[in-house]
N, C-alpha and C positions, 0 to 999 in steps of 0.2 A: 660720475667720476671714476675713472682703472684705477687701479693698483697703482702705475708709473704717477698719478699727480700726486697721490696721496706726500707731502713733505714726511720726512723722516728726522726727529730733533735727536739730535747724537750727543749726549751727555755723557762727558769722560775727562775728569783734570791733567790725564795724559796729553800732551800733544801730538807724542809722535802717534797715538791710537786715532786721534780723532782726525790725524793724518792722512793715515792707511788706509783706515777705513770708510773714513769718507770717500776718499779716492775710487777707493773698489765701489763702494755702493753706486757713483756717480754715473763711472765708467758702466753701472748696470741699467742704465736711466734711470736712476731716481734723483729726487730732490732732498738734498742735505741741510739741515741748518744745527753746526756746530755749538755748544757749550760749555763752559770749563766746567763746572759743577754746577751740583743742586740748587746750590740756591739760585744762582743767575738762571736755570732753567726757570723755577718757580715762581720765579718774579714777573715771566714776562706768558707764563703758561694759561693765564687766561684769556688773553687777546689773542692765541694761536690758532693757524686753523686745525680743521682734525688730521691729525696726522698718529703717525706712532712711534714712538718713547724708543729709543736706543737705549739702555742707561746703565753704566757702570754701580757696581755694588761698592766697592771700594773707593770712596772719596771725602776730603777732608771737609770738616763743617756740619756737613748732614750728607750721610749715605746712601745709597741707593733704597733700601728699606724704607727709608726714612721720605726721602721724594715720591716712592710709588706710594704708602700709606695719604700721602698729604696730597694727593691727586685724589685718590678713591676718596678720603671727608670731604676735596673742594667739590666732587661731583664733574670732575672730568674725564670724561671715557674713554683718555686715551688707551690703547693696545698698548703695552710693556713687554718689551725683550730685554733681560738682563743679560750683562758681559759680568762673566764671574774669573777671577784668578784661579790658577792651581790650587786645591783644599776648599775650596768655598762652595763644593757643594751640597755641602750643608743646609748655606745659609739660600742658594738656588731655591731649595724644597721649601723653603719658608716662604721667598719670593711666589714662587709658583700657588702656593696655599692660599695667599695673598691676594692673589688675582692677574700673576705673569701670564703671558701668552705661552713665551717660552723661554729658554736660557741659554746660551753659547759659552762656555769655559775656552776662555785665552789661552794657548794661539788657535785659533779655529780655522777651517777649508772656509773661501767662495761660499761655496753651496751647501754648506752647512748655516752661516751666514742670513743668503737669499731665502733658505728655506723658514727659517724663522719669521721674516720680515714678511714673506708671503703669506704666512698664518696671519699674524697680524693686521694685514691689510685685508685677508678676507673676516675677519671681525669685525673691521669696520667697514666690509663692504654689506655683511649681515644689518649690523647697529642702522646704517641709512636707509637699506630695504625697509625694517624695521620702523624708522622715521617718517617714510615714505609715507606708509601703510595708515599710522596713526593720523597724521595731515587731510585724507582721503576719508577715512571713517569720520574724523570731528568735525569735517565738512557736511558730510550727512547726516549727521547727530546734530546739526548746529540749525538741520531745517525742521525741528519739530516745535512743537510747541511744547508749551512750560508742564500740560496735563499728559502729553502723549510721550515727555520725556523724565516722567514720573513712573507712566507704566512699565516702560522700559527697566526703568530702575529696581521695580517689584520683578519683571521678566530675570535681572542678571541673580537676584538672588533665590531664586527657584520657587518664588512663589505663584499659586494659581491664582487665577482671575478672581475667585472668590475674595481670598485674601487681601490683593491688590486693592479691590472695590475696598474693601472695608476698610485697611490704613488712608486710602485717599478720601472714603466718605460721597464714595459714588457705588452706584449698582455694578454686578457684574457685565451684566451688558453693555454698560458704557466705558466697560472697560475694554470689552471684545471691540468696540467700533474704533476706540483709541489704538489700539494692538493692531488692527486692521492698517488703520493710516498707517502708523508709522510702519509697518510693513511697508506697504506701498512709496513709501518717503524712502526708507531706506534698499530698496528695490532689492530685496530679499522674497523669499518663497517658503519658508521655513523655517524653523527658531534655533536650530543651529547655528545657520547664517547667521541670523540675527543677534545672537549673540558673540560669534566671532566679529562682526563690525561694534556693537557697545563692546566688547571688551578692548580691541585695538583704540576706541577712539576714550580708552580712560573708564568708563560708565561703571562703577560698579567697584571699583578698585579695592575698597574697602566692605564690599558685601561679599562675605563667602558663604559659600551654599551653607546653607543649614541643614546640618546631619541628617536630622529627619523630614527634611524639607522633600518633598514630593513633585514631578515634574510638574509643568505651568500647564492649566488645560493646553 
């Protein structure tokens, strides 16, 4: 997907703003889909595709703060660009701490604008690489078997062969022939590799190296 399909949802109880500004964005090819407020955004924000968040700080009912918070606890990743009034940059800095992409203070240029909405889109053009990535790794993690994706599992948290043997209740050498496969499965040559593919594809998520944990033979 470019930049240009990504929808852009423009959340602002102004009219004549979501006006304007749609107008401009339009005219820059992109795809607008207008909102009066938060809540009607919210309502209908988890059937949307991905796209990225417009959204006024100032509006009645629930706020801008208040919508981008309740996106980040639903676990939607949209991108946020806040439109802030005159004096509200204040409350920008908190947006931005938050998890904004960026901010634009009303009345803003064009291309002050496009430049914001351009970060934003390259976020989510990062987040679907990213998505990509994981799809293609769980795919070759999903061809091991239940022992060789045990090993694996001892591999992400830095333990040696020895060790691995002993939590699974097999010898070390059966654990080098298992390590081997899935090598070969996951058409790596090295445990670098092979750990950037079990990390991408999730494996491990929860095991962090152990301080004193020592590289894997």
């Amino acid at each position: 997907m470019t930049s240009s399909d990504y929808p852009i949802y423009l959340v602002d109880d102004d009219e004549s703003v979501r006006r304007s500004v749609g107008f401009m964005l339009k005219t820059s090819g992109h795809k607008v889909e207008p909102y009066v407020d938060g809540v009607e955004f919210l309502k209908d924000a988890r059937s949307l595709d991905r796209g990225c968040v417009l959204l006024d700080i100032q509006m009645p009912e629930i706020d801008g703060l208040e919508v981008q918070t309740e996106l980040r606890e639903r676990g939607l990743p949209f991108p946020v660009v806040v439109m802030t009034g005159h004096g509200d940059v204040d409350v920008a800095v908190r947006a931005m701490k938050n998890g904004a992409v960026d901010f634009v203070e009303k009345p803003f240029a064009k291309e002050t604008m496009l430049e914001a909405v351009g970060e934003a889109f390259d976020q989510l053009d990062r987040s679907g690489e990213k998505s990509k990535r994981r799809k293609e790794a769980e795919l070759l993690v999903n061809r091991l078997t239940k022992r060789e994706y045990d090993v694996l599992v001892g591999l992400t948290k830095g333990h040696p062969n020895k060790t691995i043997g002993f939590d699974l209740e097999i010898s070390p050498r059966t654990v080098e022939i298992h390590r081997a496969n899935l090598m070969r499965k996951l058409k790596v040559s090295n445990l670098s590799d092979l750990l950037r593919i079990a990390f991408a594809a999730g494996v491990g998520e929860d095991a962090k190296m152990d301080s004193g944990a020592r590289a894997p033979d």
